[in-house]
C-alpha positions in Angstrom: -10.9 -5.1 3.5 -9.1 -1.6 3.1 -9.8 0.5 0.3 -7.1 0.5 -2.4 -8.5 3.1 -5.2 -11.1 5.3 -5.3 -12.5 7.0 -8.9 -14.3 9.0 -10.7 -15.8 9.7 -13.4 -13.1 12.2 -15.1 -10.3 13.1 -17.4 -7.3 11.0 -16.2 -4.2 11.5 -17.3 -2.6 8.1 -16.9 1.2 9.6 -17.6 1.9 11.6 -14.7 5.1 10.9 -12.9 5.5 7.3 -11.3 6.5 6.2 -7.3 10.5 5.9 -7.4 12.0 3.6 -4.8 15.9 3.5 -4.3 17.6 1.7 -2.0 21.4 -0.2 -1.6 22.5 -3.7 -1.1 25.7 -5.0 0.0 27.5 -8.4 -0.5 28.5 -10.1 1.6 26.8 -7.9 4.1 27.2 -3.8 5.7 28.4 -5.2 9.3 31.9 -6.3 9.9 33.1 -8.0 13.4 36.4 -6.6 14.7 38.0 -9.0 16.9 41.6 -8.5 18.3 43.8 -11.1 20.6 46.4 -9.5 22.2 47.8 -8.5 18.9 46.0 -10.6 16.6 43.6 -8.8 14.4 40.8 -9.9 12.1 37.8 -8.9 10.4 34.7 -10.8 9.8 34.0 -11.4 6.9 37.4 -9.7 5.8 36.4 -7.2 3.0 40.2 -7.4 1.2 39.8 -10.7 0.7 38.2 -12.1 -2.1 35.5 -9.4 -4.3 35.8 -7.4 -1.3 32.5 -5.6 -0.1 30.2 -4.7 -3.2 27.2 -1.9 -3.0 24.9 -1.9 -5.7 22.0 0.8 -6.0 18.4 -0.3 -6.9 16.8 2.0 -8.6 12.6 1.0 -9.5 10.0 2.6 -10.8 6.1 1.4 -11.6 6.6 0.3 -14.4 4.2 -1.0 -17.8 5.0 -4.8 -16.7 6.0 -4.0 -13.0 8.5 -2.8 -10.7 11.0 -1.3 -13.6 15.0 -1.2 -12.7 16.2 2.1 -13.9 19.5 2.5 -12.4 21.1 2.0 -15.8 18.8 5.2 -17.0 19.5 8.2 -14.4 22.2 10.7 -14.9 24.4 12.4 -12.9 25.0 8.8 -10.8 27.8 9.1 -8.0 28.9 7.6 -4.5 29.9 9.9 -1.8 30.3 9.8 2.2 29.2 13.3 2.5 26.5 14.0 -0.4 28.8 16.4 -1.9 31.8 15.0 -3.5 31.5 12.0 -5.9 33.8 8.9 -5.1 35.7 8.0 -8.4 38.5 5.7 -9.8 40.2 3.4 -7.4 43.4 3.0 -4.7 44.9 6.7 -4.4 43.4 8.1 -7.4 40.3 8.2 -5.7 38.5 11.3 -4.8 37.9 12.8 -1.3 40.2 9.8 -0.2 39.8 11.9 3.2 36.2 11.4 3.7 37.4 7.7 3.3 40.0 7.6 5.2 37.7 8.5 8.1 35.4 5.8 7.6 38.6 2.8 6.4 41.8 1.7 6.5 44.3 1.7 3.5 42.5 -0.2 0.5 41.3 0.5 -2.9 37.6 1.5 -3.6 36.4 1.5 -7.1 33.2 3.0 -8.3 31.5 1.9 -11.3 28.5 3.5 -13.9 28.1 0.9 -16.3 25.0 1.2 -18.8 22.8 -0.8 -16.3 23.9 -0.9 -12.7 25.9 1.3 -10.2 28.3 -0.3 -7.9 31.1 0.6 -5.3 33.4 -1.9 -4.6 35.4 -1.5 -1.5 38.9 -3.8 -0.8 39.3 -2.5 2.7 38.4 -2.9 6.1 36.5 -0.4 8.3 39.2 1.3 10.7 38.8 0.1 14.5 37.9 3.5 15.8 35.0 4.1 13.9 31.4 2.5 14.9 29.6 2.9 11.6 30.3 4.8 8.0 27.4 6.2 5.8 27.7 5.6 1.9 25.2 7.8 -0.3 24.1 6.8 -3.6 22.6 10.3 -6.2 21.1 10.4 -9.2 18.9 12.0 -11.7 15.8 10.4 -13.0 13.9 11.7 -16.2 10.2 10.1 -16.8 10.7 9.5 -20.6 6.9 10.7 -20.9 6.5 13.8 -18.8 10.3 15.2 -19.1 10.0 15.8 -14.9 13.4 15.1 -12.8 13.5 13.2 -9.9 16.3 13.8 -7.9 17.2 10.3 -6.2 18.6 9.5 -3.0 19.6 6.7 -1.0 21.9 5.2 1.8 23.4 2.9 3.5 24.8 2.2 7.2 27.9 0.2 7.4 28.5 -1.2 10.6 31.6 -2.1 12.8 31.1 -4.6 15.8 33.9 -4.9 18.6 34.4 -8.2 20.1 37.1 -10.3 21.4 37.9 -14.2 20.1 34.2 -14.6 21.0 32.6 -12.9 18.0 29.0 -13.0 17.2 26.1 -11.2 15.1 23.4 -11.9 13.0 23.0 -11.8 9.4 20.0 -11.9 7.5 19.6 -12.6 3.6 16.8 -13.1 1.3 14.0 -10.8 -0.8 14.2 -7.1 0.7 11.7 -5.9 -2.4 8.1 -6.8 -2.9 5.5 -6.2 -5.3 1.8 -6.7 -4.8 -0.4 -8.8 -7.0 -2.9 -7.2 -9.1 -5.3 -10.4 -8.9 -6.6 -13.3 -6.0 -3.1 -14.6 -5.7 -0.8 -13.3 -3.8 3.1 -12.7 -3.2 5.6 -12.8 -0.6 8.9 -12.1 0.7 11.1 -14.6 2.5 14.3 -13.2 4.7 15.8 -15.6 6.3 18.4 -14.8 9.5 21.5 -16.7 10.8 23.5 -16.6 14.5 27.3 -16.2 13.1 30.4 -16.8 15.2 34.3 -16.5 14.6 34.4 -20.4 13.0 30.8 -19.9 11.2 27.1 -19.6 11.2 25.7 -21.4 14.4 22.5 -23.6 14.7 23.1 -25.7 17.7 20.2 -24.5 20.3 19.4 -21.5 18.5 15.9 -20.2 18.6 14.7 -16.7 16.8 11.9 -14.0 17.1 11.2 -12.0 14.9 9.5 -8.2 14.8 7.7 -5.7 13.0 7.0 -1.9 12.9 10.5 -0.9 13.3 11.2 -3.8 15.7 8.7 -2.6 18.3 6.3 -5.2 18.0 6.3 -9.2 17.8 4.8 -11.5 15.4 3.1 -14.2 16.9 0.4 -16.7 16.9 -2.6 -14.3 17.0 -4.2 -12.0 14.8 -3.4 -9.5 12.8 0.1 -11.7 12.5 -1.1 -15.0 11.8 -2.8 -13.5 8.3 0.2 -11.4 7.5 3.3 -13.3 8.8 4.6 -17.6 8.6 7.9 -19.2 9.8 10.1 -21.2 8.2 13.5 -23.3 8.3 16.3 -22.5 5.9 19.3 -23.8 5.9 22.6 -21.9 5.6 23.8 -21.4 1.9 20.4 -21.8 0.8 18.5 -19.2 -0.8 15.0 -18.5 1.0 12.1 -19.1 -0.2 8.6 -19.1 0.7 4.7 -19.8 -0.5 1.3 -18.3 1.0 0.5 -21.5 2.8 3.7 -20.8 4.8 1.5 -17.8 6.3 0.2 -18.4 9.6 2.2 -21.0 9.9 4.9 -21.9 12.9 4.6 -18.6 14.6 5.3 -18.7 18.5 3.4 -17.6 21.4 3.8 -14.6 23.0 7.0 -13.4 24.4 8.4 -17.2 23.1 10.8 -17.7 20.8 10.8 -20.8 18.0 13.4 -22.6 16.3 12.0 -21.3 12.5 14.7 -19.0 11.3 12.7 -18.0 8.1 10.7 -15.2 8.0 7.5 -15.1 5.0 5.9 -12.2 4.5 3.0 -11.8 2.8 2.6 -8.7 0.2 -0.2 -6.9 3.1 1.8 -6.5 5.8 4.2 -4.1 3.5 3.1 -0.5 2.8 5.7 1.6 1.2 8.4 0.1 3.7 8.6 -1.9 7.0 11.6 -2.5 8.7 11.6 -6.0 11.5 14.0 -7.1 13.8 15.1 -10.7 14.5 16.7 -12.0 17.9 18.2 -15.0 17.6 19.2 -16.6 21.0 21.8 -19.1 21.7 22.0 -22.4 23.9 23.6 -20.0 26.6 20.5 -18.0 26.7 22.8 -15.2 25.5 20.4 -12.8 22.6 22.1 -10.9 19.6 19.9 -9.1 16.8 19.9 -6.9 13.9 17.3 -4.9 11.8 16.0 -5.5 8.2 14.3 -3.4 5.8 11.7 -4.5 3.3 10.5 -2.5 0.4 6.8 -2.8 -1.6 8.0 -1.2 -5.1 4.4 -1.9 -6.5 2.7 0.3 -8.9 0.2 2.9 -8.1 -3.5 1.8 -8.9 -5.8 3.9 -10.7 -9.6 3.6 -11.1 -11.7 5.0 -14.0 -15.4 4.9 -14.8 -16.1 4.6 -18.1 -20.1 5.7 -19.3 -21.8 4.2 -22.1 -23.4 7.5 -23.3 -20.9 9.9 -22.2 -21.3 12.3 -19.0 -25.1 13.6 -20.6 -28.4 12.3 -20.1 -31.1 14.5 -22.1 -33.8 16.1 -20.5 -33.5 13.7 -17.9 -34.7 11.0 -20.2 -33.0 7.9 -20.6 -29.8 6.2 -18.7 -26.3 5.7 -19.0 -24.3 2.6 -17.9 -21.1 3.3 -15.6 -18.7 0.3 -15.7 -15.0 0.4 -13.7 -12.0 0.0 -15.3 -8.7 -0.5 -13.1 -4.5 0.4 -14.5 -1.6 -0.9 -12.1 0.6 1.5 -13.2 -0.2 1.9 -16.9 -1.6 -1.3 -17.7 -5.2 -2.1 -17.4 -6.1 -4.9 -15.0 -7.2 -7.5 -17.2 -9.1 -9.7 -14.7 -11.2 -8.3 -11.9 -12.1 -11.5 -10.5 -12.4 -10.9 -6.4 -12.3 -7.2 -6.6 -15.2 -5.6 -5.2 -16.5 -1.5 -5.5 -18.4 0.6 -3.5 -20.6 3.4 -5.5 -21.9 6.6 -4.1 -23.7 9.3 -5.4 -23.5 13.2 -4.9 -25.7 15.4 -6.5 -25.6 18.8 -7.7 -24.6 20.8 -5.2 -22.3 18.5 -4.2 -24.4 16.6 -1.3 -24.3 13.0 -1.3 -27.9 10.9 -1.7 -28.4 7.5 -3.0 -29.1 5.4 -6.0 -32.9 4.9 -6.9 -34.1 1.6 -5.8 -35.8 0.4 -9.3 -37.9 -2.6 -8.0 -39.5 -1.0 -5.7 -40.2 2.4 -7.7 -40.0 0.6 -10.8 -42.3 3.3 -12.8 -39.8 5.8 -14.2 -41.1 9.1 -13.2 -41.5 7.6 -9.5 -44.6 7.8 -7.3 -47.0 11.0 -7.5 -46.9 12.7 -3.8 -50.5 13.7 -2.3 -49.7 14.8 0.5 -47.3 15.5 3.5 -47.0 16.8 7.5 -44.2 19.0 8.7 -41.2 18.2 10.9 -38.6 15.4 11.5 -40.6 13.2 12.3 -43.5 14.3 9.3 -45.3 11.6 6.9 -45.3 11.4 3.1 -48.5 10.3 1.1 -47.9 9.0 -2.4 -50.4 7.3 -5.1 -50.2 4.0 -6.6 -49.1 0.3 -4.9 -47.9 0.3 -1.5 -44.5 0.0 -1.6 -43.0 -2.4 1.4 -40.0 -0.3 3.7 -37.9 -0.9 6.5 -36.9 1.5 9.6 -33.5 3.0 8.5 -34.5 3.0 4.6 -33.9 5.7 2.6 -36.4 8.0 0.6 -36.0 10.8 -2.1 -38.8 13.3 -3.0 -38.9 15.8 -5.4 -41.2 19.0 -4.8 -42.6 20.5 -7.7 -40.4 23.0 -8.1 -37.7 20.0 -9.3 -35.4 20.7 -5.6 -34.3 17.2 -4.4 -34.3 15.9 -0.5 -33.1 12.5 0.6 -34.8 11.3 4.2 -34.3 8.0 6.4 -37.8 6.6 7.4 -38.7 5.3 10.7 -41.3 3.3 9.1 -43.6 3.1 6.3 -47.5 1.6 6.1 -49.6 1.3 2.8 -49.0 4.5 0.9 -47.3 6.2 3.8 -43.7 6.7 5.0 -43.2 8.5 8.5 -39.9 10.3 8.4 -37.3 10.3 11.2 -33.8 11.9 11.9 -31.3 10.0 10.9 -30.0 7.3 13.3 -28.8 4.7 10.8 -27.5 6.7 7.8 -25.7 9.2 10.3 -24.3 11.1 7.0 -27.4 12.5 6.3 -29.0 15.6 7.8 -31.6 18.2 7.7 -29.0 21.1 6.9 -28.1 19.6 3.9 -32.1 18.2 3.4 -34.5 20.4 5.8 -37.5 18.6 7.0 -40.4 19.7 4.9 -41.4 23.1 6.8 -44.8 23.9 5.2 -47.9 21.2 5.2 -48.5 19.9 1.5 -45.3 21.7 0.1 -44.3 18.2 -1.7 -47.7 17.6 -3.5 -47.5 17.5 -6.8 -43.6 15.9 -6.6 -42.4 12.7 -6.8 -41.0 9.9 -4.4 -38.9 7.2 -5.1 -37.7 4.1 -2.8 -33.6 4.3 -2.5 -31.1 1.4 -2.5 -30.1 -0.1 0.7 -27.1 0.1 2.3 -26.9 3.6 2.9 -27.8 4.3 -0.7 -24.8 3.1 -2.1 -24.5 0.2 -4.9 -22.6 -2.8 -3.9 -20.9 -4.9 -7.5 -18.3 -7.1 -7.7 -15.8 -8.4 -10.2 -16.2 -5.1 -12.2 -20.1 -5.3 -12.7 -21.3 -2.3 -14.0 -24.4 -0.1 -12.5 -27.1 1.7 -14.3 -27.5 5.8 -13.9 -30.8 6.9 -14.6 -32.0 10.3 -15.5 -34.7 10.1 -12.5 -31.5 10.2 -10.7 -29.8 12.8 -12.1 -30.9 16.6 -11.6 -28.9 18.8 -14.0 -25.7 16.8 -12.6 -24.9 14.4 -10.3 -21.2 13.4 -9.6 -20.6 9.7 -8.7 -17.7 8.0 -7.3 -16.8 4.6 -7.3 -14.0 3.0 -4.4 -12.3 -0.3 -5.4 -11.1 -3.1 -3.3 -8.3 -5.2 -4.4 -9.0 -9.1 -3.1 
């Protein structure tokens, strides 16, 4: 299970600037298909015709509930071909009709800044000698909290595909965005993809693959795929949709192709972006694809450690109780059910040890040390009940001069622990804890037994862990990593 947060225990400031994701969608689609017989000319789908072709930015944010849409909120919005001059009113009136003219034939192209969304609405077709046109989308973002400007950018490709009466392409539609789950439950996106031909979309023998990590790789029926990826059939003119117990389901061998032209995709498989690529093949054995982008526009998460007594322990008397608290975004996680968190301690100089293992040292104070050989492979003598240990175990002692040293044991018999360098715990060394150099130089310390694995607390479901002051020595700085179910 990765890590997803890692804390502290610190001053956060829970108000610093938030992840912007921007990003443009087009209806009906960014390709057209050129097709001329003898001197019959058409476009698929014609973008005169009807609403013509719309772009509309998506501007998000993390948000208090979520992914935030604030395209309505930046200044400075504009459309341009060239990042440079913004594209404004419509028909001839527009600006840098040049740059457009490059990219279209005659039409009208209208762009639009209402008080919540950004659109450019183009009536025209792309001009036959051109291969693809690049529409930019600017603005200025201002985080209402901190007053910092974020200068946004993004863009679109549109596309222009030459064929004769024969026309085909694929065209994919469904959710590009998703947003992870704070909790056990989980979410995905569904993109479905369809084989489209000059009289329509085309399902007779068609079979699909589909790819990940910028359409390099296939997703099939093995692992890591079959906990990340499912496949589905959706017909055409029906929105996509899609469940977790679609994942691992229908996906194809190897190198095969299926007859699933849905695509469900669950929130892991998405960091910051991925972009896939579906082949669809026809009954003529004939393949045609195209590329898709989908975006994770999920909040950041932030882990703090709250104390019961503050960051002080007096005299190293007494104990404090550390307890995790987790923010997506800016709202605390209510529910930590499934989480788990890995805690590790560092002591003053920075140097990471272990917790104290309280059941086996359970007398505060820890165990008197009598007496002790030299080396890496030296023994410790301490007083009072024999404590039982296990090869790989860790052990602090503290001479009586109050300096700390955390050693792994190779074994340990009645009041006796034989020291060893490290094999198991393969953090730990004698530069940072020299093996004791002089005979006896730990009598009149302590020892104390540390916590398993590696010295390191294990809690789940935001359990909190007790810091005691036989732990701490003038400071000790602990850090606490949580994992999201």
């Amino acid at each position: 299970m990765p890590i997803v947060s890692t804390g502290q225990i610190t001053i956060v400031d829970n108000n610093d600037a938030r992840p912007i994701t921007a990003y443009i969608t087009a209806n009906p689609g960014p390709q057209q298909v050129f097709t001329k017989d003898e001197s019959t000319v058409s476009y698929t789908p014609d973008w005169t015709a009807g609403a013509g072709l719309v772009l509309t930015a998506k501007v998000y944010i993390g948000g208090i509930a979520g992914a935030e849409d604030v395209t309505g909120q930046l200044t400075n919005r504009k459309w341009s071909t060239d990042l440079a001059t913004a594209l404004t009113g419509s028909g001839a009136a527009i600006s840098s009709a040049a740059t457009l003219d490059a990219i279209f034939d005659t039409g009208t192209f209208t762009a639009v800044h209402s008080g919540s969304t950004s659109t450019l609405t183009i009536d025209a077709n792309m001009a036959s000698t051109v291969a693809q046109g690049v529409i930019y989308f600017e603005g200025d973002y201002t985080d209402p909290v901190t007053g910092l400007v974020s200068h946004v950018v993004a863009q679109i490709v549109l596309g222009l595909v030459k064929t004769g009466t024969n026309a085909v392409y694929v065209v994919t539609r469904g959710q590009t965005a998703i947003e992870q789950a704070t909790g056990a439950t989980k979410t995905v996106a569904v993109v479905a993809a369809d084989l489209m031909r000059a009289a329509g979309v085309d399902t007779s023998g068609v079979t699909y693959r589909f790819f990940e990590a910028n359409g390099a790789t296939q997703i099939y029926n093995a692992a890591p795929f079959n906990t990340k990826y499912g496949l589905k059939t959706t017909a055409f003119g029906t929105g996509p949709t899609g469940a977790l117990a679609d994942i691992g389901t229908n996906l194809p061998a190897s190198g095969a192709y299926g007859t699933h032209n849905t695509l469900v995709i669950h929130e892991s498989a998405i960091t910051d972006m991925m972009v896939f690529r579906v082949e669809a093949r026809d009954a003529d054995n004939v393949v045609y694809q195209t590329y898709f982008t989908v975006w994770d526009v999920s909040d950041p998460y932030q882990l703090n450690i709250l104390s019961s007594t503050g960051d002080k322990l007096q005299n190293g008397i007494g104990s404090t109780v550390l307890t995790p608290e987790v923010y997506y975004g800016a709202t605390k996680v209510a529910s930590l059910t499934g989480w788990n968190f890995t805690w590790t301690f560092y002591n003053k100089d920075g140097k990471r040890g272990g917790f104290i293992d309280t059941t086996k040292t359970a007398v505060a104070g820890g165990r008197n040390i009598t007496a002790n050989t030299t080396g890496a492979a030296g023994n410790i003598t301490y007083d009072g009940a024999a404590i039982t240990w296990a090869a790989g175990q860790l052990v602090k002692v503290v001479n009586s001069a109050g300096q700390e040293r955390f050693y792994e044991i190779a074994s340990g018999t009645a009041n006796n622990v034989v020291l060893r360098t490290p094999v198991t715990n393969t953090w730990l060394n004698y530069t940072d804890f020299p093996a004791p150099a002089v005979a006896n130089d730990f009598v009149g310390g302590k020892l104390f037994a540390v916590v398993g694995n590696g010295g390191q607390l294990l809690t789940a479901a935001g359990a909190s862990v007790t810091l005691t002051g036989d732990e701490v020595d003038i400071k000790a700085r602990i850090t606490c990593d949580g994992n999201r179910p």
